[in-house]
N, C-alpha and C positions, 0 to 999 in steps of 0.2 A: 798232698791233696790240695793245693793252693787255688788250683782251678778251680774249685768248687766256693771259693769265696769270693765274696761281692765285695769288686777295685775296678780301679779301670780297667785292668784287662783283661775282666771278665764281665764288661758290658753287655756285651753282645751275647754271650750266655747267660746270661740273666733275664734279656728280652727276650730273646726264643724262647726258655723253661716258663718264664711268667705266660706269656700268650700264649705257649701249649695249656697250662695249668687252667686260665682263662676258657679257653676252649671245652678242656673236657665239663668244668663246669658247666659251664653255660649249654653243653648239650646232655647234661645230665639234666639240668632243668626245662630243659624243653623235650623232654622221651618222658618227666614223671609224671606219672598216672592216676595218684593216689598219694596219700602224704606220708606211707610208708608199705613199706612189702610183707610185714609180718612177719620176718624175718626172728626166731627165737634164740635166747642166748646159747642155748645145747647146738643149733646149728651153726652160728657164728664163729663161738667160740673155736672149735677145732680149726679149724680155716686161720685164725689171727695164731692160733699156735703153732701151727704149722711152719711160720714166717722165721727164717734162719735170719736173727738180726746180726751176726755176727759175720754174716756175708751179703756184702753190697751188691747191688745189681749191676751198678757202674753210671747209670745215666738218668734222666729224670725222667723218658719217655718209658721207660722202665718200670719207674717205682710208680707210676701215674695210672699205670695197668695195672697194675698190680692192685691200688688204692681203690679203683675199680671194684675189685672183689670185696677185698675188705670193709670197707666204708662206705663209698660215696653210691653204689646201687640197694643199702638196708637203710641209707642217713634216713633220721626223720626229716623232713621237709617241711618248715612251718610257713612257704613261700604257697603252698595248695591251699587253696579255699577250702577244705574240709579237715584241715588241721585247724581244731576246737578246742586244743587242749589248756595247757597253763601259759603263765605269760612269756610268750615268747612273740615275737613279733617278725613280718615277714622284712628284710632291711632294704633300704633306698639307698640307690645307685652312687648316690654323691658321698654317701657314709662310708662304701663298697671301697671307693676309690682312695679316701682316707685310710683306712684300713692299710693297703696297700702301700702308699707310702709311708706309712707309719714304721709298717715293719721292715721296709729294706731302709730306711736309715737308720731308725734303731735306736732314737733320741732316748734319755733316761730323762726325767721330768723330777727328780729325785732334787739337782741340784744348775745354776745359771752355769755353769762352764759343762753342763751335759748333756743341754738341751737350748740355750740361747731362745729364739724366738718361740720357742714351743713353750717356754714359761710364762710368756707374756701372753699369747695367744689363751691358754687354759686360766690366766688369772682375767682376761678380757671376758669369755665364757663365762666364769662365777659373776664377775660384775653383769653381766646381760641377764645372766637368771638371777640373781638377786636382785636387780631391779625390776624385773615382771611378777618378783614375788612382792616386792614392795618393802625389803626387808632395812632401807635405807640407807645413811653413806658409810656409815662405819661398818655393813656388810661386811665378808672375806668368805672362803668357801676352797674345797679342796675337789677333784677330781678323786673317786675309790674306784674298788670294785666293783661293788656292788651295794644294794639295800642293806644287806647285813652289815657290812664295813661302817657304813654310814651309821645305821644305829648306832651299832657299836658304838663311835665315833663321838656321838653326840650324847650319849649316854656317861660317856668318859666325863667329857667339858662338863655336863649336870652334873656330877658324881663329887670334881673337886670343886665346884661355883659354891659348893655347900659348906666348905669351910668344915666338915663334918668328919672327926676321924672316928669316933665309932662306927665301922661300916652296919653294924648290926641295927641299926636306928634307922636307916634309909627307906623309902617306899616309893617304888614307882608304879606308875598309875596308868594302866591299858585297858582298851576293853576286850572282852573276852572272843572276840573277832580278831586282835589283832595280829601280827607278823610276829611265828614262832622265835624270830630273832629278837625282841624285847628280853623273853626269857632266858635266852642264851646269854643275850649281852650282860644280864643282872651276875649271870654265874662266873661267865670270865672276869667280870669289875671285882667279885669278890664280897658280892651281896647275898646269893644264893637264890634259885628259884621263890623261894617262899617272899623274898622281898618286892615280888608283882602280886599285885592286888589285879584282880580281874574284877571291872567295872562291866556288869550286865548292860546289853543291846535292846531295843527298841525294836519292835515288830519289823521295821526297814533297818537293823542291824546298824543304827548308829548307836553309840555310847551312851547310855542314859544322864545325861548331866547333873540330873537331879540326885541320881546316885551317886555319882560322883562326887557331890558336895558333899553328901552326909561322910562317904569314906573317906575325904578330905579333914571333914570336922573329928572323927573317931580320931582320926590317923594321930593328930591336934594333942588330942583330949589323952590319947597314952602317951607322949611325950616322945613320937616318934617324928621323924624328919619327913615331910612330904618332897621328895628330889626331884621327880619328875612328875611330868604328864606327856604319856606320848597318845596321839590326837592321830588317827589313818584317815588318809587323805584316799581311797582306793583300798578297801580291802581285798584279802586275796581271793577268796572266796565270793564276796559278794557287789562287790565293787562300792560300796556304801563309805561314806564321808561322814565322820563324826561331825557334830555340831561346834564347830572350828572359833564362832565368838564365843559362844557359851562357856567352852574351856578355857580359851585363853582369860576370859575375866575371872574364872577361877582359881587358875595360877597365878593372877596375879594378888589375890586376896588370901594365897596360902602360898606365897611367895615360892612357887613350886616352878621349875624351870620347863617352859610348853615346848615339847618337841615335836612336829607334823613328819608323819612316814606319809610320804607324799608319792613312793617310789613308781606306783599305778597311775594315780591321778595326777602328776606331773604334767603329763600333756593336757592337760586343762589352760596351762598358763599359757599356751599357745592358740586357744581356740578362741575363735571371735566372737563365737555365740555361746561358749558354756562355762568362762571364766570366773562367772559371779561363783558357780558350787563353791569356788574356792575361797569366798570372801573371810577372812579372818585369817590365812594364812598368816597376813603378814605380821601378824602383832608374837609371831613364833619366835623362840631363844636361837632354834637350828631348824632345819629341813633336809630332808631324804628326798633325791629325785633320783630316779633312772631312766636315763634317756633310753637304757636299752628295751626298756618297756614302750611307752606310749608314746618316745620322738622317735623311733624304728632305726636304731641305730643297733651293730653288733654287738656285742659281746664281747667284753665292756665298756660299762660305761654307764657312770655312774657319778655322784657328788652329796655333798656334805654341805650346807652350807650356814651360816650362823650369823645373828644379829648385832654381835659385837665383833669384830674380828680379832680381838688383843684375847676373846676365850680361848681362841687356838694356841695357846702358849701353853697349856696345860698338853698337850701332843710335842711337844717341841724338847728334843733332846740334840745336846753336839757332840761334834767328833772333830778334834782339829784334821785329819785326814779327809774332810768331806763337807761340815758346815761350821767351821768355827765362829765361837762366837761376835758379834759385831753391835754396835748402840744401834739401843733398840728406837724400832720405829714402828709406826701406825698410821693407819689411814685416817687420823684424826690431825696428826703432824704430816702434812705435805711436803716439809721442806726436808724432810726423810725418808722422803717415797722412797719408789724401785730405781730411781737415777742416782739416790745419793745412796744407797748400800746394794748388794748384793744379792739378789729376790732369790731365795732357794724355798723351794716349796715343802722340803721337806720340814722345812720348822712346822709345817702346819699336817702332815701327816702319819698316819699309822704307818706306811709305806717306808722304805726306804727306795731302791730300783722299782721303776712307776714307769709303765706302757704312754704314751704320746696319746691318750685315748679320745682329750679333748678335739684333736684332730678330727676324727671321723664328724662331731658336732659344726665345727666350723665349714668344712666343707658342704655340710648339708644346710646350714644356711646360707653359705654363699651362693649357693645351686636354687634351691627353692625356695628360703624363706621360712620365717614361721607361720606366717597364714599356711605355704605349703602343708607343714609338720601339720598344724593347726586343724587342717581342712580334712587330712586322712585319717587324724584319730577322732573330729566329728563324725564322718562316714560311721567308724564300726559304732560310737555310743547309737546312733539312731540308726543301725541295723540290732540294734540288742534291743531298742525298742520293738521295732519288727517281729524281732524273735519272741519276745515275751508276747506279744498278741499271739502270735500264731499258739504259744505252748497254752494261754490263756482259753483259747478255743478250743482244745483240743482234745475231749475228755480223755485221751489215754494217756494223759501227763498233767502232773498238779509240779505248779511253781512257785516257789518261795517268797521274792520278794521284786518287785520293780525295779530295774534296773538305774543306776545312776550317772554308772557307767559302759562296759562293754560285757558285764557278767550275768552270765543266766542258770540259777541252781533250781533243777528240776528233776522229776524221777516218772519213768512208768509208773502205773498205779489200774492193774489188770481188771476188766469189766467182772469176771470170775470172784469168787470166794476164795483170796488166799491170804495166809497168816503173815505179820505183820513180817516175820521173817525170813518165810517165802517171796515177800518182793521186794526183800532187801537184796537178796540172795540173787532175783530176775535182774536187778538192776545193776548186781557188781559184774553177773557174768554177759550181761548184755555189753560192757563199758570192754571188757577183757575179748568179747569175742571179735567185738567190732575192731579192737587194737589188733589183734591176729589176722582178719580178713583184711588189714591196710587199705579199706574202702575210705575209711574216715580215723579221726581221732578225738577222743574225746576226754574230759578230765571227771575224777570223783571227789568227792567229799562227804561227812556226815555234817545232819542236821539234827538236831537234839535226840543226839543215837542211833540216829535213822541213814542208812544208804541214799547219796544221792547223786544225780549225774551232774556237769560241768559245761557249758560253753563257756569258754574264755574267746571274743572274739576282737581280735586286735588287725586283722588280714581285710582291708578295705574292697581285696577280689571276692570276696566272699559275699554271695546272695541269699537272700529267702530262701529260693528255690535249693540251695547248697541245706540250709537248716533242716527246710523240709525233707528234704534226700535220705537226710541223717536220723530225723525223727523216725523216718519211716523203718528205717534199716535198726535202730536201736528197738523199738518197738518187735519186729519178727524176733531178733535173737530173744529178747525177754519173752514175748509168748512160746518159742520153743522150744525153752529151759523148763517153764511153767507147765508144759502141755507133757513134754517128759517125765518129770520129776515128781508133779502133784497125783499124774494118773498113777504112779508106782509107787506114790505111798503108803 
């Protein structure tokens, strides 16, 4: 089956399958109607079962039809203006095309003889967003998966910075908004759940710093380790930005390592008019970006990136078979840069075999810029302002908090007499039925126990008029669960 592999000479099969592949794309998104068909997993799934993998079709125009059925007329579409939901973002053209080379040459970014200019390129990247974040010269930074990676990641480097082998001693520091991966990361490091202190939110759901201190001083006073502080840059739910000096002068007075999950509000660092929200960033140990959020790039793509870059040696294992070891060098010593040793990336990641991903980033600044990037995720934060007036005005909807960034947590709240459970109840099945009618999409969450609905708006085609569409349509289902259910009971 040699033909089916990408050589020279099978060029020219390669360009036909890709521009077919292209094609059917691009007129699947020009026929969507809505950002999904409603499609349920009881009827899906027979159809994907049905699929003899053990007998090939023979050709790609084949399996393209096929992918047809299966996939590409149920995908959800986060490229629809009325897809609302979580963060996903619709991606730009120049990233598209990234993408695309990325996978047919197939670079591993793991190590310099597997990837050549693609290591240089993705350490060029880290230096570009370390220096918009301001994080200085001894900066370094890694290309992940994603935001959890990255926590992870950086959670690692605080973990051993602390010289601390009682793990049982450690206490890291989030607020109770933040990104369920802090929790996670504490349990895989070998801290457990219980070594996250959850730091209560402010009426706009930032961190309360003032709490913070006293459970810094506690933390002190039992003779426990304060290891981190992770600082959200963009919560998930509410897009809200902890008080970014205030923290870092705290970590720096309980000598506690500041880590910024920045993974939402990353695209700030490219906006020319809303960069300040992020003022304190830079006095950060590490930061979390993903570009695949708010620089609209695919899936993945993502980064790590830290204020010392010699912490990244605590990630760094060898293999004479792949990175052996070499005298060490730093971006503090130039004269041991990447021309005088052998720049493999993998000293600095979780990763071993690692996707080209910085690719897709580079492309989209060479295409557009970051004013570009900068200018699109302006659009959605002041249409989420839009959004909040409209839900402001609108007595059949009470909302939570001001937006910061692109997030609006809001819920029906019926003119009628119903129990506080009853329009918990109108609001999950309102969020479920509008998922099934594939008119729209929307996201949920609670709010101090309470059901609540989601815009997550990242999609710059997306109008008022799109919000209002949705209000309207989330509204009927909620009245006609209510009008059902309360008369029968």
């Amino acid at each position: 089956m040699r033909s089916h592999l990408l050589n020279d000479a099978t060029a020219e099969s390669y360009r036909r399958s890709v521009t077919e592949g292209v094609e059917r794309v691009a007129s699947r998104l020009a026929a969507t109607r809505g950002p999904f068909t409603g499609v349920t997993p009881a009827e899906l799934a027979p159809v994907i079962d049905a699929v003899d993998l053990d007998r090939p079709l023979g050709d790609s125009t084949a399996a393209l039809d096929e992918l047809e059925g299966v996939y590409l007329r149920d995908a959800v579409y986060f490229h629809h203006p009325r897809y609302l939901g979580h963060l996903n973002c619709p991606v730009v053209i120049p990233a598209v095309l990234g993408e695309a080379v990325l996978s047919a040459v197939n670079s591993s970014l793991d190590t310099w003889d597997q990837s050549a200019g693609g290591t240089l390129i993705e350490q060029r990247l880290i230096e570009w967003t370390a220096g918009r974040i301001g994080l200085g010269p001894l900066a370094d930074g890694v290309f992940t998966s994603g935001g959890t990676q990255s926590n992870l990641q950086a959670l690692l480097l605080a973990r051993e910075e602390t010289g601390t082998g009682d793990l049982s001693k450690l206490r890291i520091f989030s607020s109770e908004c933040s990104h369920f991966s802090v929790q996670k990361s504490a349990t895989l490091l070998g801290l457990g759940r219980d070594a996250v202190v959850s730091v209560p939110v402010d009426r706009d759901k930032r961190m309360q710093s003032v709490v913070l201190a006293a459970e810094l001083e506690a933390c002190r006073a039992e003779g426990l380790v304060p290891m981190a502080i992770v600082a959200t840059a963009g919560t998930t739910d509410f897009g809200s930005i902890d008080p970014l000096p205030e923290i870092a002068a705290l970590a720096a007075e309980y000598g506690a390592w500041m880590h910024v999950d920045a993974a939402y509000g990353c695209g700030l660092l490219a906006s020319r008019t809303r960069r300040h929200l992020l003022d304190g960033i830079e006095q950060a140990d590490s930061v979390t970006v993903d570009y695949h959020k708010s620089f609209f790039q695919p899936v993945s793509s993502s980064a790590v990136l830290v204020r010392d870059g010699a912490t990244l040696r605590h990630a760094t294992y060898h293999a004479d078979y792949l990175n052996p070891r070499q005298a060490p060098a730093t971006k503090a010593s130039p004269a041991a840069g990447p021309w005088g040793r052998v720049p493999n990336q993998v000293d600095k990641s979780l990763q071993t075999t690692r996707r080209f991903d910085a690719l897709k980033l580079w492309m989209t600044l060479r295409v557009m810029g970051a004013d570009g990037i900068g200018e699109l995720f302006d659009e959605v934060c002041g249409l989420a302002r839009e959004g909040f007036e409209l839900l402001a005005a609108d007595p059949r909807y009470e909302v939570v908090v001001e937006p910061q960034l692109s997030t609006l947590v809001y819920r029906y709240v019926p003119e009628a007499t119903a129990s506080p459970a009853d329009v918990d109840r109108a609001n999950l099945y309102a969020r479920k039925a509008l998922f099934a009618s594939g008119e729209a999409v929307v996201a949920g969450t609670k709010v101090d126990g309470r059901q609540y609905l989601k815009f997550t708006l990242l999609n710059p085609e997306t109008t008022t008029a799109d919000i209002t569409a949705v209000l309207d349509l989330i509204a009927g289902h909620a009245e006609q669960y209510l009008g059902e259910n309360l008369v029968h009971a």
